[in-house]
C-alpha positions as CSV (number, residue, x, y, z in Angstrom):
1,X,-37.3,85.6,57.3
2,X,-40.7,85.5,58.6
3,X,-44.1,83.3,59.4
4,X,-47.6,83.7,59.7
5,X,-49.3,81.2,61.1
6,X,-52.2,79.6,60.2
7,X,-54.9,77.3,61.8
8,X,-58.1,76.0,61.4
9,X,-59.4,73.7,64.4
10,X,-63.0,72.6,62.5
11,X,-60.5,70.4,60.1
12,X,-57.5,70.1,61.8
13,X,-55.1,71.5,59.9
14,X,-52.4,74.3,60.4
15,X,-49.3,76.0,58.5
16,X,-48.3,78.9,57.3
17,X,-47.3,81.6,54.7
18,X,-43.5,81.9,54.9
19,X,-40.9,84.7,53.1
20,X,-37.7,83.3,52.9
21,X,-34.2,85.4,51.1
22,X,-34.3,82.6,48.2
23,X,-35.3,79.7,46.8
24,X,-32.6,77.7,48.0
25,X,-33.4,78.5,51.6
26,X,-36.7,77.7,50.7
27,X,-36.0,74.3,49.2
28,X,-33.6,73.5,52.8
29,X,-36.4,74.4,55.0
30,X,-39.1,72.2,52.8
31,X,-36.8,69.1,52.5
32,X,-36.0,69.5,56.4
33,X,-39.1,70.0,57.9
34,X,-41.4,67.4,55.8
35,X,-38.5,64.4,57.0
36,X,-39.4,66.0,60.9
37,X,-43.2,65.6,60.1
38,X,-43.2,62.6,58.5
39,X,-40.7,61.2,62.0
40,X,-44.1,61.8,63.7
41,X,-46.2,60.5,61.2
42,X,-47.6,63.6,59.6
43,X,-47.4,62.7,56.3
44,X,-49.4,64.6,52.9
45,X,-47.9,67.8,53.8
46,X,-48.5,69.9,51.5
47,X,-45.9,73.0,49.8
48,X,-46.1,75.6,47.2
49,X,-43.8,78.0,46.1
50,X,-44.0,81.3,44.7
51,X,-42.3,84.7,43.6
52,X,-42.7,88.0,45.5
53,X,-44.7,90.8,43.7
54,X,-42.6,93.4,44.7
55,X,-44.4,96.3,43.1
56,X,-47.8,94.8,44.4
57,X,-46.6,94.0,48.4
58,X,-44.8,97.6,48.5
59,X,-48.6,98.9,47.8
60,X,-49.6,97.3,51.1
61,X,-46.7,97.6,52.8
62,X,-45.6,94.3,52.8
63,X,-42.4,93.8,55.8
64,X,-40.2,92.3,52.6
65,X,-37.3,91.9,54.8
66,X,-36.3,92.1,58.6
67,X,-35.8,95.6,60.3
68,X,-31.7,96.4,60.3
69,X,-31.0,93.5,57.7
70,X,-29.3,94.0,54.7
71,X,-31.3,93.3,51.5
72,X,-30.3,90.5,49.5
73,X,-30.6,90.6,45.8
């Protein structure tokens, strides 16, 4: 659904904080993008996965899903 990008030049590494619909598009995107990396030789990439804390983001008025999308459950 959305990215924020990340980067720090001093150690030469990048990514980013994602928020995907579920954890099956999660998984896809994981499984998809590490075999693209690793064609270039970026291996040791490294992915973690967690739950929303609705009741915490709405407090700072997290963008939990895209403007004019339906909400999926």
């Amino acid at each position: 659904m959305w990215k924020v990008w990340t980067e720090n030049p001093v150690t030469a590494t990048a990514g980013g904080v994602y928020l995907f619909a579920d954890e099956q598009s999660a998984r896809r995107y994981v499984d998809k993008h590490t075999a693209r990396l690793a064609g270039f030789g970026i291996t040791g990439i490294d992915t973690r996965s967690f739950a929303v804390n609705e009741k915490l983001s709405q407090t700072t008025y997290a963008a939990l899903e895209r403007p004019g999308q339906d909400r999926r459950p």
